[in-house]
LOMARNU-799346 format. One record per residue: x, y negated, z negated of N, C-alpha, C in turn; residue in three letters. Coordinates in pm, whole numbers. Each point is the difference from the previous one (the first is absolute). Last residue first. Layout:
(lotor (X, Y, Z), (X, Y, Z), (X, Y, Z), Ala) ...
This chain:
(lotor (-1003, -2716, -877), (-14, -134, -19), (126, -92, 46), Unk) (lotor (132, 525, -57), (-149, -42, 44), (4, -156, -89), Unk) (lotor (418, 388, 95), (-65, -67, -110), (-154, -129, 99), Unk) (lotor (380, 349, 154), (-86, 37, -10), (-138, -70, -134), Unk) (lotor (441, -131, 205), (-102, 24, 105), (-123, 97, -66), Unk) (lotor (418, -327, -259), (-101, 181, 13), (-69, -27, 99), Unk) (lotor (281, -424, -25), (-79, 68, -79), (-29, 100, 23), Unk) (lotor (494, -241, 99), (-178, 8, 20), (-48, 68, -76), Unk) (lotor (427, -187, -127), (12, 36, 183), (-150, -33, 20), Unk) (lotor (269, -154, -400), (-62, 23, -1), (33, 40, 191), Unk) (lotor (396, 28, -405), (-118, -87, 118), (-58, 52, 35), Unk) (lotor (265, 67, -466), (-93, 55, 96), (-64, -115, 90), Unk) (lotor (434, 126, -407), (-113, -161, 25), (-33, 149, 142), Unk) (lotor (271, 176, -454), (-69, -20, 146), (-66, -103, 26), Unk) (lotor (178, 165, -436), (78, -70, 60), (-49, 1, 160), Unk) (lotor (-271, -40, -438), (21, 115, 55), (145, -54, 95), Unk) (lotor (-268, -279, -328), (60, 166, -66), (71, 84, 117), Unk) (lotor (-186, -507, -73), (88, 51, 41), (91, 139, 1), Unk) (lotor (-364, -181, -353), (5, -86, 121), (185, 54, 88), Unk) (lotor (-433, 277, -304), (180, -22, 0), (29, -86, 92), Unk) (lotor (-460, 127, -298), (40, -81, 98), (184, -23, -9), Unk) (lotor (-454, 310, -194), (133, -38, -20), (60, -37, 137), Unk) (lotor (-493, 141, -288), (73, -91, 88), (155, -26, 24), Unk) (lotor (-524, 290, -228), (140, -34, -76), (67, -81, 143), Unk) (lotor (-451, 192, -32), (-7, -22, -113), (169, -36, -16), Unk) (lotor (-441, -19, 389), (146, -26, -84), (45, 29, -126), Unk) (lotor (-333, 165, 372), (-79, -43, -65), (179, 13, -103), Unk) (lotor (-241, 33, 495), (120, 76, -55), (-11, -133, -124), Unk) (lotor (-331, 237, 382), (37, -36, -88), (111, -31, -92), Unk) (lotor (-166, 202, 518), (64, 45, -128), (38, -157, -67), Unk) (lotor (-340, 222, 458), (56, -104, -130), (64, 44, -92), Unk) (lotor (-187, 178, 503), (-20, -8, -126), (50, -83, -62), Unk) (lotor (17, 50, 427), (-55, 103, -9), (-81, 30, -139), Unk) (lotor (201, -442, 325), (4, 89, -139), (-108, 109, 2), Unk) (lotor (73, -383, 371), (65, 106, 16), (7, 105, -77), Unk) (lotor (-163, -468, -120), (26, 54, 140), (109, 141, -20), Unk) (lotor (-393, -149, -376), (186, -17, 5), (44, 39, 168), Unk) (lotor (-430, -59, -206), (15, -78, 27), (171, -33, 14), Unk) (lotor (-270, 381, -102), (-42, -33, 85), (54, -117, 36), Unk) (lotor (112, 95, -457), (79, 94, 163), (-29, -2, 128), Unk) (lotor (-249, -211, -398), (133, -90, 46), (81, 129, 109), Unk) (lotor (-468, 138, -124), (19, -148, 108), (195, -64, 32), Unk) (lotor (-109, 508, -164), (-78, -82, 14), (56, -131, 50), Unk) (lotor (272, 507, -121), (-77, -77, 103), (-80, -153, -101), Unk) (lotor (358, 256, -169), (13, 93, 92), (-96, -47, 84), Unk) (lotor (387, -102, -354), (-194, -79, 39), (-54, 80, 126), Unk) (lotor (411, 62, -454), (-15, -1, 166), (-144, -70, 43), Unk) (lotor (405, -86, -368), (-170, 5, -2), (-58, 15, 131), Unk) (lotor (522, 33, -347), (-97, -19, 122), (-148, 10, -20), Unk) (lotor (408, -191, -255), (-73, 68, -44), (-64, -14, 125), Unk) (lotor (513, -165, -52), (-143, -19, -45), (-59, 120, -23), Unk) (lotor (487, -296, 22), (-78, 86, -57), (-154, 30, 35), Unk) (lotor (446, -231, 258), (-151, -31, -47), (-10, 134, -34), Unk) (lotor (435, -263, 207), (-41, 130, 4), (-136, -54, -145), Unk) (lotor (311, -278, 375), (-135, 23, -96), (-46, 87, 3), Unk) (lotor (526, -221, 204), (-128, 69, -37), (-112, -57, -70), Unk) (lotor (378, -248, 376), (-40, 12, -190), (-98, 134, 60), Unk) (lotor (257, -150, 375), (36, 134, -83), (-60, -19, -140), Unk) (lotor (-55, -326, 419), (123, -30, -159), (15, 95, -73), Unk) (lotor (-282, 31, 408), (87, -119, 22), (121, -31, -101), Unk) (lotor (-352, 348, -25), (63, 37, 76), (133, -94, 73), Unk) (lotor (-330, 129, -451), (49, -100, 86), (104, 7, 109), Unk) (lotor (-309, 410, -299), (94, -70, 71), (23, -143, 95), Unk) (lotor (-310, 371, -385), (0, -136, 132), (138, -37, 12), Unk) (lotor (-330, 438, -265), (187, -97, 12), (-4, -53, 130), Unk) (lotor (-313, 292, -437), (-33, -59, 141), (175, -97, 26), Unk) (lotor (-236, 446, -321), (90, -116, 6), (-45, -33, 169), Unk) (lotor (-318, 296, -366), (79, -30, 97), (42, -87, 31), Unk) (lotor (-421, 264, -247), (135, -63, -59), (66, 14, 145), Unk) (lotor (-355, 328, -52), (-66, -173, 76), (112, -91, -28), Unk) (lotor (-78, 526, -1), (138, -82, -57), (-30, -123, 39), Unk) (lotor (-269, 264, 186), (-14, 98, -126), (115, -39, -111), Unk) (lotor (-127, -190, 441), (-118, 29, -1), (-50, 90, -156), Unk) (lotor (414, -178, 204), (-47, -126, -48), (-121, 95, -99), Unk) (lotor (273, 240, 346), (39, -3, -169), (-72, -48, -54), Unk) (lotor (-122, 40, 380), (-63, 81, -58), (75, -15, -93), Unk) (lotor (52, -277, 265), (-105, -22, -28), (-19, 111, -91), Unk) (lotor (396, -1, 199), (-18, -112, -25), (-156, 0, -99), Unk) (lotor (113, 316, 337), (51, 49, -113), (-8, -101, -117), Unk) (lotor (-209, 63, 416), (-126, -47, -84), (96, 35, -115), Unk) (lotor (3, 155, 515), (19, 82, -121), (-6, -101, -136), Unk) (lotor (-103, -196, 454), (-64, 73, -65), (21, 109, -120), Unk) (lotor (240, -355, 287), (43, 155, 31), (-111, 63, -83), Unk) (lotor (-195, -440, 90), (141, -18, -23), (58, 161, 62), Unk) (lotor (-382, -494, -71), (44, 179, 55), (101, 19, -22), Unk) (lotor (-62, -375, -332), (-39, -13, 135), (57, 166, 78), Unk) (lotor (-124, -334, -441), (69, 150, -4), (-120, 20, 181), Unk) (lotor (104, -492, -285), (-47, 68, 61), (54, 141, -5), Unk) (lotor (0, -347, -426), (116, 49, 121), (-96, 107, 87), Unk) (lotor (30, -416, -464), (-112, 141, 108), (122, -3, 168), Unk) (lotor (76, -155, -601), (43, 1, 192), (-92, 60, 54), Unk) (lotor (65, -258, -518), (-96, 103, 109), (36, -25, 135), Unk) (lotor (163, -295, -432), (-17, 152, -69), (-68, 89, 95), Unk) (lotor (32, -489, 91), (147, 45, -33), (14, 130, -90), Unk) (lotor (-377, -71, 360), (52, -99, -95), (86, 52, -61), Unk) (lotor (-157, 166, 445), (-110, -11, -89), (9, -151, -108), Unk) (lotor (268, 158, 460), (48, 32, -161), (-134, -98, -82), Unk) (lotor (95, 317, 479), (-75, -153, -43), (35, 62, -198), Unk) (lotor (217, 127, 493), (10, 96, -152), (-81, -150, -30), Unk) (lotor (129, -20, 437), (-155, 132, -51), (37, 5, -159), Unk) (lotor (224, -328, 258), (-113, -36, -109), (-92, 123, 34), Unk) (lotor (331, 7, 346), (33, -79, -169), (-104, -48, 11), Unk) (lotor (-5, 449, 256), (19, -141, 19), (49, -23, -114), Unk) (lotor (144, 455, -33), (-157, -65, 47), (15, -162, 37), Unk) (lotor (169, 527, -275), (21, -149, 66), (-90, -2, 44), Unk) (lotor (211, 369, -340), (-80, -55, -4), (59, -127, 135), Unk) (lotor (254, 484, -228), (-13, -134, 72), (-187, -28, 36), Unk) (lotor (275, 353, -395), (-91, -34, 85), (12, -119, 68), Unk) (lotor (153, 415, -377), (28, -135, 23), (-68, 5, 206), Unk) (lotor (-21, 323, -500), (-41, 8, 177), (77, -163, -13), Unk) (lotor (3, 409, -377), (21, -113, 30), (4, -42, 148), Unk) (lotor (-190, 466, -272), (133, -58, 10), (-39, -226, 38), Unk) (lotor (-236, 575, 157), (19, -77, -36), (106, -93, -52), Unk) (lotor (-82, 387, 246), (-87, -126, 78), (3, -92, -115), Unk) (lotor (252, 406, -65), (36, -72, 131), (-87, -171, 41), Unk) (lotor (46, 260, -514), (-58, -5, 123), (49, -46, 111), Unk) (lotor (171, -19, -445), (-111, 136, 4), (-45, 20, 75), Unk) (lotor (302, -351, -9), (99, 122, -27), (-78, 102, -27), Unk) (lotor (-168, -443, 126), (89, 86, 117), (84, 139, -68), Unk) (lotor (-434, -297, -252), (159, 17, 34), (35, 77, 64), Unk) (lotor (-490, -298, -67), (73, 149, -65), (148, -53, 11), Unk) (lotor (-198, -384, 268), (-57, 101, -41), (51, 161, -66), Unk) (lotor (30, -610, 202), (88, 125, -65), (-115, 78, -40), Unk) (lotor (216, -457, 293), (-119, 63, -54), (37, 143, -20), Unk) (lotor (165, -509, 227), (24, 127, -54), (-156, 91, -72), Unk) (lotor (132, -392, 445), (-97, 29, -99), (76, 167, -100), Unk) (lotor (73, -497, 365), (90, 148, -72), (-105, 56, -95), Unk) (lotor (-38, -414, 427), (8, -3, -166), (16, 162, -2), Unk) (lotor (-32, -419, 383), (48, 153, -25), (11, -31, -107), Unk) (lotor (-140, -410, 212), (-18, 137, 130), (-15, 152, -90), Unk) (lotor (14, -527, -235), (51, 104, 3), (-84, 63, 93), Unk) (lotor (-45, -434, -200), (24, 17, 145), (80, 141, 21), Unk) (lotor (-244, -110, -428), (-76, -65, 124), (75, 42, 140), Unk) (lotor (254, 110, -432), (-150, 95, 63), (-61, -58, 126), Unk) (lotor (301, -300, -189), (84, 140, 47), (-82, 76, 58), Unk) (lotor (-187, -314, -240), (35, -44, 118), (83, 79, 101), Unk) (lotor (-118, 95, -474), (-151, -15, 96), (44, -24, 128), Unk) (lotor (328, -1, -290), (-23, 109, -3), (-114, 40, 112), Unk) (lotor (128, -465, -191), (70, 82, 135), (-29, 110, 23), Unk) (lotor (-258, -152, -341), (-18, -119, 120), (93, 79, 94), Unk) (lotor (-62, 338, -354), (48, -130, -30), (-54, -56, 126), Unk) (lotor (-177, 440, -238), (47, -78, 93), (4, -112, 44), Unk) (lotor (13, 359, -459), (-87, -30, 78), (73, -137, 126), Unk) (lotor (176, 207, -407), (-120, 73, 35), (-80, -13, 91), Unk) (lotor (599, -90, 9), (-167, 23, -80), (-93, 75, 9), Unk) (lotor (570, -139, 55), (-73, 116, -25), (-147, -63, -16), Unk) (lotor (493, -77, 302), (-114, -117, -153), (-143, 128, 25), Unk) (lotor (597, 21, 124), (-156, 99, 37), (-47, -125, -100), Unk) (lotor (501, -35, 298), (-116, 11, -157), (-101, -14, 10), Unk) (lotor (497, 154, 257), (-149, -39, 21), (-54, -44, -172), Unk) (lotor (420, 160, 77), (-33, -89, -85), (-105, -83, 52), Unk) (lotor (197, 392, 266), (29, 25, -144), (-79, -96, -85), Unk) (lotor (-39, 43, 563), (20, -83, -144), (-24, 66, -94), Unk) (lotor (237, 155, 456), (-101, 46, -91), (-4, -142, -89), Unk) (lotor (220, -221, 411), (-58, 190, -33), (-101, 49, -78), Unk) (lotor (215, -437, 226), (33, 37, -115), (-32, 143, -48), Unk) (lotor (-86, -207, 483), (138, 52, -60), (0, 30, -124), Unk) (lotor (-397, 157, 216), (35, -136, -36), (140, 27, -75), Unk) (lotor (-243, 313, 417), (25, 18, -209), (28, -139, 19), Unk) (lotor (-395, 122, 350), (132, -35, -43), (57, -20, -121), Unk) (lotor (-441, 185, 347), (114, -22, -107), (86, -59, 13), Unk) (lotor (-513, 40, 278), (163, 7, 45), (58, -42, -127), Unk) (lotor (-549, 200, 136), (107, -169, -82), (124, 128, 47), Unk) (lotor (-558, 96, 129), (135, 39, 29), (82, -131, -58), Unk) (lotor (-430, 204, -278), (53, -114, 101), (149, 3, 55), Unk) (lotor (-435, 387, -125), (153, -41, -30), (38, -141, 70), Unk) (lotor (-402, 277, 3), (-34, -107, -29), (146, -54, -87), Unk) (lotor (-42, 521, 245), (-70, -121, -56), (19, -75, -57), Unk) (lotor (228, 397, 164), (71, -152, 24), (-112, -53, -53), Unk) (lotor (33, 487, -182), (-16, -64, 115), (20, -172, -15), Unk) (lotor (221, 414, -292), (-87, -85, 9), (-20, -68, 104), Unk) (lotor (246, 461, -206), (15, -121, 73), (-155, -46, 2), Unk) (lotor (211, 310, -393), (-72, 53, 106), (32, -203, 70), Unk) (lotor (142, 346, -453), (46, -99, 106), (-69, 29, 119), Unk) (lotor (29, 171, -544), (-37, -28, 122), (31, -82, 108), Unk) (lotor (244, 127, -407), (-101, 102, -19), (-99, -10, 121), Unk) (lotor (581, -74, -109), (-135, -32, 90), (-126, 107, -71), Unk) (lotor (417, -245, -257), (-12, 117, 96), (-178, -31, 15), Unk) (lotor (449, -361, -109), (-179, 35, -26), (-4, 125, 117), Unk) (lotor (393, -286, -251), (-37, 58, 71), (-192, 53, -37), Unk) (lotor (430, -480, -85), (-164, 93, -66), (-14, 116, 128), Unk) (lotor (438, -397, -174), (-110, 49, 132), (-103, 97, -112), Unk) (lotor (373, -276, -200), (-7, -61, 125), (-83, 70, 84), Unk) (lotor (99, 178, -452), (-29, -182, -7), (21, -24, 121), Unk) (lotor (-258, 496, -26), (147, -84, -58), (-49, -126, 11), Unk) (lotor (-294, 470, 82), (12, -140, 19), (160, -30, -78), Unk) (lotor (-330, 398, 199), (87, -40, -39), (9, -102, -1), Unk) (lotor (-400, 178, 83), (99, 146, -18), (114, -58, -42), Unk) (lotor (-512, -263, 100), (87, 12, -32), (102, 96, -39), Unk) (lotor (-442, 75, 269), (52, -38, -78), (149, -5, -51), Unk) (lotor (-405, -127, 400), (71, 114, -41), (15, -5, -152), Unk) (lotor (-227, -161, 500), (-7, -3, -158), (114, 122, -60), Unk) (lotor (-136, -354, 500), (122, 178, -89), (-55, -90, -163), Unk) (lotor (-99, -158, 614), (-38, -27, -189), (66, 128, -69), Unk) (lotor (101, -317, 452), (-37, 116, -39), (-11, 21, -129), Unk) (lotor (-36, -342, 501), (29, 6, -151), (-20, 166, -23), Unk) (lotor (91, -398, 420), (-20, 140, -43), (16, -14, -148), Unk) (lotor (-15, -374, 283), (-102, 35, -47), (-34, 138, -18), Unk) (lotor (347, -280, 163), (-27, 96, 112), (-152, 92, -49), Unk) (lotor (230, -396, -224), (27, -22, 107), (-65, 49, 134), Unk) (lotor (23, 115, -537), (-85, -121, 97), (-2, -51, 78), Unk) (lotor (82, 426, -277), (73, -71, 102), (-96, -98, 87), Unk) (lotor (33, 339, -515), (-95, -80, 136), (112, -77, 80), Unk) (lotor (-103, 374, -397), (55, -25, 40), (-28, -72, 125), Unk) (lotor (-158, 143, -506), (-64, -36, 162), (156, -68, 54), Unk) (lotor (-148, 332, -507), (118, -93, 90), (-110, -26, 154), Unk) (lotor (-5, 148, -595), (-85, 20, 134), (68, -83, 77), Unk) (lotor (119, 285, -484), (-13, -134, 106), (-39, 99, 139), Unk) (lotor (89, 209, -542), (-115, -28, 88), (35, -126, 124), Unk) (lotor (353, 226, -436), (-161, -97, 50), (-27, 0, 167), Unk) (lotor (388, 276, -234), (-119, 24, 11), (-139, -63, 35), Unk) (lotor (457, -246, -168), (-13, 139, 94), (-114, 64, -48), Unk) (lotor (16, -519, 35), (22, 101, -115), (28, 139, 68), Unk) (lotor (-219, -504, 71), (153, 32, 43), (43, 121, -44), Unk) (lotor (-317, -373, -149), (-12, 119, 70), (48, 123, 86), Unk) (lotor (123, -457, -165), (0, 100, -98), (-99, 98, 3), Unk) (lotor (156, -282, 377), (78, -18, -58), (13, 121, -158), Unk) (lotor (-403, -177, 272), (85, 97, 35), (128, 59, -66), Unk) (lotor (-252, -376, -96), (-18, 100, -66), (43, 161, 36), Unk) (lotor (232, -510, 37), (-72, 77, 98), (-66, 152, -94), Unk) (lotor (338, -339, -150), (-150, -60, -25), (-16, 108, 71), Unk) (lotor (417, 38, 114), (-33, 73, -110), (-198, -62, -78), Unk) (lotor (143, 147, 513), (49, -146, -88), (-29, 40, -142), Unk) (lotor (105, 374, 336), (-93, -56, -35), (44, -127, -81), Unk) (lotor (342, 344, 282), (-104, -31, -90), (-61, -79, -38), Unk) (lotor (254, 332, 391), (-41, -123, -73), (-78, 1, -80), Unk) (lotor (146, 394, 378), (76, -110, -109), (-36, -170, 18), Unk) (lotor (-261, 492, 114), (-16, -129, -48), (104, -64, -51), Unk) (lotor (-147, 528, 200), (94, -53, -70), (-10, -204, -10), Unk) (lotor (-291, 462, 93), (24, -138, 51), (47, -44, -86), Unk) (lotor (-100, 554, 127), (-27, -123, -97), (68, -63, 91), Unk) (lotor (-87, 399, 192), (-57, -15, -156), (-41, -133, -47), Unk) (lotor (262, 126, 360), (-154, -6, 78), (-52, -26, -120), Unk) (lotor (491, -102, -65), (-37, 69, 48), (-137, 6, 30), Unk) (lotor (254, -344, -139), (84, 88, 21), (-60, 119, 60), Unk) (lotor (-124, -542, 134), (-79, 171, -47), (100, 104, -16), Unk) (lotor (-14, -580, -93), (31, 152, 79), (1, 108, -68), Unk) (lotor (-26, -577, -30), (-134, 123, 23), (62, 81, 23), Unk) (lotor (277, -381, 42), (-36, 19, -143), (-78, 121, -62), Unk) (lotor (62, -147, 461), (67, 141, -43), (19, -30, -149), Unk) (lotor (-119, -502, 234), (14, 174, 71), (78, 93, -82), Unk) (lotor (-12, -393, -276), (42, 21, 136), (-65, 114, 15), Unk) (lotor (-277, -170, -360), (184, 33, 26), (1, -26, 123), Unk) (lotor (-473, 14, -386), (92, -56, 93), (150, 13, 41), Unk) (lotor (-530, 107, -239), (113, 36, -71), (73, -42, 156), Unk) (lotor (-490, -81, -295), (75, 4, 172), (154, -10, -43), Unk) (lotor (-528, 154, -277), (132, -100, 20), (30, 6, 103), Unk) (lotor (-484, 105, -289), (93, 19, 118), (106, -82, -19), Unk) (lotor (-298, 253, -448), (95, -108, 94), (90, 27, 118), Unk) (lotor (-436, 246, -385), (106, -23, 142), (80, -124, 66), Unk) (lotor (-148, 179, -528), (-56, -100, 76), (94, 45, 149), Unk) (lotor (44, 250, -431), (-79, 51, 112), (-124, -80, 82), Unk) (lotor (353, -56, -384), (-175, 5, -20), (-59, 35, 93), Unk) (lotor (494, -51, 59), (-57, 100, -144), (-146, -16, -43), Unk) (lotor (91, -98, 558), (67, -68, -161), (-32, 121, -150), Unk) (lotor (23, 79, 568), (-100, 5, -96), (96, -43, -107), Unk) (lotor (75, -51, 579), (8, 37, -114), (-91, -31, -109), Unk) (lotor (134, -40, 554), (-69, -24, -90), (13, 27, -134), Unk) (lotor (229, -215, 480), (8, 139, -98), (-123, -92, -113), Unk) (lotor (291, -145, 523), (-106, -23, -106), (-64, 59, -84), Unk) (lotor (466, -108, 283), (-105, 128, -39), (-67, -80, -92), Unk) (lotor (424, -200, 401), (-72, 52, -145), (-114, 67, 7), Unk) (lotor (314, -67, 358), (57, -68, -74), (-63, -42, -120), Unk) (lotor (51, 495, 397), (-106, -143, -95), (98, -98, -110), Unk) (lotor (137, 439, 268), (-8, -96, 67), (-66, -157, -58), Unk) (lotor (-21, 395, -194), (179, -9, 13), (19, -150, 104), Unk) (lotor (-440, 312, -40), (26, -100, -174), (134, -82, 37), Unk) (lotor (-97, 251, 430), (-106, -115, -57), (48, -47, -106), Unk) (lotor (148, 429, 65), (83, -124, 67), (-87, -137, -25), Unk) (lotor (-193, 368, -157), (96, -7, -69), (111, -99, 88), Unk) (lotor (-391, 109, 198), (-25, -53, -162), (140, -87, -51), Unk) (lotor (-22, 355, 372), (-39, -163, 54), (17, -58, -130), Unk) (lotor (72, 456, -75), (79, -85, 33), (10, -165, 57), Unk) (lotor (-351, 221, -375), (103, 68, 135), (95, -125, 53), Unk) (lotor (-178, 98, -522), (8, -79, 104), (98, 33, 123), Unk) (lotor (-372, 263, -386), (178, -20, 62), (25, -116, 75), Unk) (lotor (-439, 227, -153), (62, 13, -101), (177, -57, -38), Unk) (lotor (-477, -106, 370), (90, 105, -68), (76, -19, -132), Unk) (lotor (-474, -140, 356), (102, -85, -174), (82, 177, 5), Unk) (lotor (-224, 13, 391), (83, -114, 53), (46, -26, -154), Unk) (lotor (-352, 350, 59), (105, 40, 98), (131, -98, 24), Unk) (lotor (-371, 35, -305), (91, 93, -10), (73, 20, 110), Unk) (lotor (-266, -375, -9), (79, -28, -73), (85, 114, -41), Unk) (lotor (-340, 20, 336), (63, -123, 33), (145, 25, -145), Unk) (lotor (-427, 255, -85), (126, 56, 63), (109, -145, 65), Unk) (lotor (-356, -147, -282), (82, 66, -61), (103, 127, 100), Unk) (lotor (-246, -359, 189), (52, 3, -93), (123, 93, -44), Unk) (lotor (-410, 69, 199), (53, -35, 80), (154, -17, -25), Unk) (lotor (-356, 112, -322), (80, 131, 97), (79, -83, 74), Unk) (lotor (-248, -294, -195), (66, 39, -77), (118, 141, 40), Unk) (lotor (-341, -429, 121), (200, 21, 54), (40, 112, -71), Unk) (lotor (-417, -258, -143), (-56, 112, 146), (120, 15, 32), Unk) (lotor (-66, -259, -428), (-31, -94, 174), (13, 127, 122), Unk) (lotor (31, 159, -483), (-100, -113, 7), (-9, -47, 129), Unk) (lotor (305, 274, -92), (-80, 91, 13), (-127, -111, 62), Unk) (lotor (462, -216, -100), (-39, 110, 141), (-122, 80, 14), Unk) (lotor (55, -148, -414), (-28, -114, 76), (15, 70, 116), Unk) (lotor (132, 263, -281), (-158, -28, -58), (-54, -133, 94), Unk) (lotor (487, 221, 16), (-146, 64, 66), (-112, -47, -21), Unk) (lotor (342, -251, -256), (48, -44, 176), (-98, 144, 107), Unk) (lotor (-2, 50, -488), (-69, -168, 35), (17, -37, 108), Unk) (lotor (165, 425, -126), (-133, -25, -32), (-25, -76, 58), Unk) (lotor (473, 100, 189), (-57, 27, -94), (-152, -52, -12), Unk) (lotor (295, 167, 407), (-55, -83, -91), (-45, 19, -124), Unk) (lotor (198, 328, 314), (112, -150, -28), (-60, -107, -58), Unk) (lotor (-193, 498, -80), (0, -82, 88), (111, -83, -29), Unk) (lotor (-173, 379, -241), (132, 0, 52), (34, -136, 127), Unk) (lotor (-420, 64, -287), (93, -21, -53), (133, 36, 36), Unk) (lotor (-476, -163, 116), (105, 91, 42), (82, -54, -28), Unk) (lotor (-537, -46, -167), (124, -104, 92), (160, 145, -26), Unk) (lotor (-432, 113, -185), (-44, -54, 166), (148, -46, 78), Unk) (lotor (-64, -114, -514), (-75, 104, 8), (-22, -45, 175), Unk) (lotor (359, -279, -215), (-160, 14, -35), (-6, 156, 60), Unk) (lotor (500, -47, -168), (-82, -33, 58), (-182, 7, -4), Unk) (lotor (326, -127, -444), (-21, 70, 94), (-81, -60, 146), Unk) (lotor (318, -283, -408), (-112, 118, 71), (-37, 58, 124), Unk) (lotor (410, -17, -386), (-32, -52, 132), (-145, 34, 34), Unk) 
């Protein structure tokens, strides 16, 4: 594993790449207590009712080459529950195309966001896998800290009578089809995974999973191999960025919210940290690059359809 830089604190809740950027934009003390006092090790009790209450999770994970892929895992209410402050119990499993699916392992590494799009509370937990069987997965907690309401779009659920699809079918490529583009075009919210070290040598490190939004058409898709995606203020701890910043590999996952297909996307990040095209992004602080290398399109994967309510009050243009 490597080590921390020289300067940076090594009992912190962050690791290197998520101080080295805090250090860079002036947040860094600020920061770094902010986070010893709110990422714990447990999920309290608000938390833990929260997961129980949700009708799916959006999780991250690492393939045997140590590509990150986001997914979204789906049930009734209380599919999510917390036997104890430790861990999050999950009954369900992954479509089998889903790389999730064989990432799946006791001991691996996942990253979870838990979100309610209604009331625009979310909460993030990395942990790792402790038990699994053929109908659920437990994951003990290595962090869990809450996330503020930004640039969440409030939508209203519903399961669709048929339920889980078993016999979804995935079309795999390298690069992005005519619909794929079109999916992107009018997307609000996209999932970002991303990965650094492993949670089992470190607290701060492991597998992060992440919400991203914004009007439709902030994600401008370059051409069928390049997304640019604004990186707009945020909680400033920079966990996202700082994997990228030393693990640039990471999954991306769009949701159709009208017909439940996925698009979970391989890529390669490329942050941009200033000149003209950021100047020219309303509201962006910066730029992230996202540069394709794999595509898997499940038309109808999830069993939820989502109406739309409104947009983030806190989103600009």
């Amino acid at each position: 594993m490597t080590q921390p830089l020289d300067g940076f604190a090594t009992a912190s809740p962050f690791h290197r790449g998520e101080q080295a950027i805090q250090q860079q934009l002036g947040v860094r003390d600020r920061i770094e207590a902010v986070g010893r006092r709110v990422i714990r090790d447990v999920l309290d009790d608000q938390h833990r009712e929260f997961y129980a209450e949700l009708p799916c999770l959006f999780l991250g994970s690492v393939d045997h080459d140590g590509q990150p892929w986001a997914s979204i895992l789906a049930g009734a209410p209380g599919f999510a529950v917390s036997p104890d402050p430790k861990v999050l119990r999950i009954v369900a499993r992954p479509l089998p195309a889903d790389p999730l699916a064989h990432a799946l392992k006791v001991d691996a590494d996942i990253g979870i966001v838990g979100l309610e799009f209604a009331t625009r509370r979310r909460n993030r937990m990395n942990g790792v896998v402790s038990a699994l069987t053929d109908d659920l997965f437990d994951v003990a907690v290595t962090q869990s800290f809450g996330n503020c309401p930004k640039y969440i779009q409030a939508r209203d659920w519903e399961m669709t009578p048929n339920g889980a699809r078993r016999d979804a079918k995935t079309v795999m490529s390298t690069s992005l089809a005519p619909g794929d583009r079109t999916l992107i075009a009018r997307s609000d919210t996209f999932f970002i995974a991303s990965a650094f070290g492993t949670a089992r040598n470190d607290s701060s490190h492991g597998v992060d999973a992440s919400h991203r939004g914004g009007k439709p058409g902030f994600i401008n898709a370059i051409d069928n191999g390049t997304l640019v995606v604004p990186d707009f203020a945020g909680n400033s701890a920079f966990n996202t960025l700082g994997n990228l910043l030393l693990e640039p590999r990471c999954g991306l996952l769009f949701v159709d919210f009208d017909t439940g297909t996925t698009l979970q996307i391989a890529a390669y990040a490329e942050i941009v940290w200033d000149g003209p095209e950021v100047s020219a992004s309303i509201g962006a602080q910066r730029l992230i690059r996202f540069h394709i290398s794999r595509v898997l399109r499940t038309e109808r994967a999830v069993p939820l359809r989502w109406s739309f309510r409104e947009f983030s009050p806190f989103l600009q243009g």
